[in-house]
N, C-alpha and C positions, 0 to 999 in steps of 0.2 A: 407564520412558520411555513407555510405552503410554496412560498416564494424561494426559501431557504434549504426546499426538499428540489424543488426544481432546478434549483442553479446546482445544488452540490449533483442532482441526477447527471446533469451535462459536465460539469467538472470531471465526475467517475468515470465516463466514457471517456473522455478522451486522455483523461490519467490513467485508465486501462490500455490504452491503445502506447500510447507515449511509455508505460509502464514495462510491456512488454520488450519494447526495444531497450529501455532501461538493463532490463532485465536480460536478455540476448547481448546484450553489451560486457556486463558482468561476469556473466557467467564465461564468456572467453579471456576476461582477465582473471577470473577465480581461477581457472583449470590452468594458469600459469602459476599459481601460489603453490608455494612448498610449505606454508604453515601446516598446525593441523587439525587445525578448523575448519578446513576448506571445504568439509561434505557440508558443514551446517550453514557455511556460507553461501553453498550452490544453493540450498535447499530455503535463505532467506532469500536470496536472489529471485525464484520463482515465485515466492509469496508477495511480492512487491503489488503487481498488476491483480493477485487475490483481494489484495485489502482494499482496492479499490471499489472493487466488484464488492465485494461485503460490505462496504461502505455505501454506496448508491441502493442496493436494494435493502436495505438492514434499515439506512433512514425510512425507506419509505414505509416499510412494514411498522418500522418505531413511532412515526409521526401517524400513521389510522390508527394505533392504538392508545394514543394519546400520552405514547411515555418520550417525552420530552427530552429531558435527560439523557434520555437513551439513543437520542435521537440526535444530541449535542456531541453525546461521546464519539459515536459513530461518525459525523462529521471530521474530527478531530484525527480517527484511528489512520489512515492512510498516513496523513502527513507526519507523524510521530513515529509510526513505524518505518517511512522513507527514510528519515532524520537517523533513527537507530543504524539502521542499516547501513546507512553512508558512514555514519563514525565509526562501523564495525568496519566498514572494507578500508577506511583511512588508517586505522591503528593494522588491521594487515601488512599493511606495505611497511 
């Protein structure tokens, strides 16, 4: 499991880093939408590069304390919430 704390650690950075451009990407196409969703979208948009960050440190605190599962989820949370989010700014358009 330790090997699997490690590679998602380095994943998180630079899916933080990439996340944030992601996310500064978006957010100048949200501020062009007239829907009116558009605050909860600015406001997923910044959460992008958060759940990565949540992500990288969460495993690592989940995998010392032995919760495993918690530890899978967390893995998991970034790319499931990227995925939501893209279908959310897709049914936008």
């Amino acid at each position: 499991m330790h090997l699997i704390v490690v590679i998602n650690a380095i994943v998180c950075v630079v899916g933080s880093v990439l996340g944030l451009l992601f996310a500064g990407a978006s957010i100048i196409s949200i501020a062009n939408m007239t829907v009116p969703w558009r605050g909860w979208l600015l406001v997923a948009a910044l959460l992008v590069p958060v759940a990565f960050v949540v992500s990288g440190i969460g495993v690592w605190l989940a995998d010392a304390q032995g919760a495993t599962q918690v530890a899978i989820g967390l893995v998991a949370l970034p790319w499931l919430y990227a995925v939501v989010f893209v279908i959310l700014m897709l049914a936008s358009f």
